[in-house]
N, C-alpha and C positions, 0 to 999 in steps of 0.2 A: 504494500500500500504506500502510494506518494502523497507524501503531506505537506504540504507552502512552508516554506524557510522563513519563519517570523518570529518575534522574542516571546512568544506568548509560552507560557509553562507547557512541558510535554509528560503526562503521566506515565510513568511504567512499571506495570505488574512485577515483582520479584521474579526474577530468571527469564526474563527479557530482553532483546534486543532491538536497537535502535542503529537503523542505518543511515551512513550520511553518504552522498559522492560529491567528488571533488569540494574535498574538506577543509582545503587552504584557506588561513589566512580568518576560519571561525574557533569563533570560544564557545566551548561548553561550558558550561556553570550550573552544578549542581546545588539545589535549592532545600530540598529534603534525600532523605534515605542514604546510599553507597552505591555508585557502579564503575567499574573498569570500564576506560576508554584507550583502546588501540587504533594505529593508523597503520595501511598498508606502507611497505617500503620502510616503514620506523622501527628501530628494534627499540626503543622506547615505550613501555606504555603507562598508563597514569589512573592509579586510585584518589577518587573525589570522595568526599565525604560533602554535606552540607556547611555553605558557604565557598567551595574553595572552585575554582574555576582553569583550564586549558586552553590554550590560544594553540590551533591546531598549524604546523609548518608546513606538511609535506599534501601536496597534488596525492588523488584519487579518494579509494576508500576509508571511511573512520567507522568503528564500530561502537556501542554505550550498551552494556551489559548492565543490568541492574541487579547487584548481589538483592538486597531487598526491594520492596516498594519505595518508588524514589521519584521525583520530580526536577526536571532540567530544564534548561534553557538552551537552545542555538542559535548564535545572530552575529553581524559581523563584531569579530570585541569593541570596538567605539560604543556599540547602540548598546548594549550591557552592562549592569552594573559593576563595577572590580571589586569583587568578592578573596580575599585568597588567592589569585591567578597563580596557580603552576608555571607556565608556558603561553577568514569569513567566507560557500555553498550553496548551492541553487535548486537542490532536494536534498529531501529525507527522506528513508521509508521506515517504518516502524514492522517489527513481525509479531510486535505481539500487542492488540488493541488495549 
């Protein structure tokens, strides 16, 4: 399922995934819950907790795993609040409603 690139909260059920493409140049910010985000080509990848936020570097895939129920944000980092930043996409899909 393709979902609009906007800063609006994205819910996701514990043991979920969240797909982004061409992931360059956006921040994830997690807002509630914990989930693992990885990016294709990075051997890099980065545990969010609530508050803390990713500024994504590398062209193509990024993945958002949600160990629990968890709530995020994706948008280019400017339009988003700086939460924590660890480290901007023109879809997402989500696999799990």
């Amino acid at each position: 399922m393709l979902a609009p690139l906007t800063p609006e909260p994205i819910a996701l059920a514990a043991q979920c995934v969240h797909r982004i493409e061409s992931a360059k140049g956006m921040e994830i910010a997690c807002a509630r819950g914990a989930v693992w985000v990885t990016q294709e080509r990075d051997l890099r990848d980065w545990i969010l907790v609530a508050g803390q936020s990713v500024l994504l570097e590398r062209a193509g895939v990024a993945v958002v795993y949600a160990f629990k129920d968890a709530l995020i944000t994706i948008g280019v980092a400017w339009q988003l609040p700086a939460a924590g930043r660890a480290q901007p996409n023109q879809r997402s899909e989500r696999a799990c409603a």
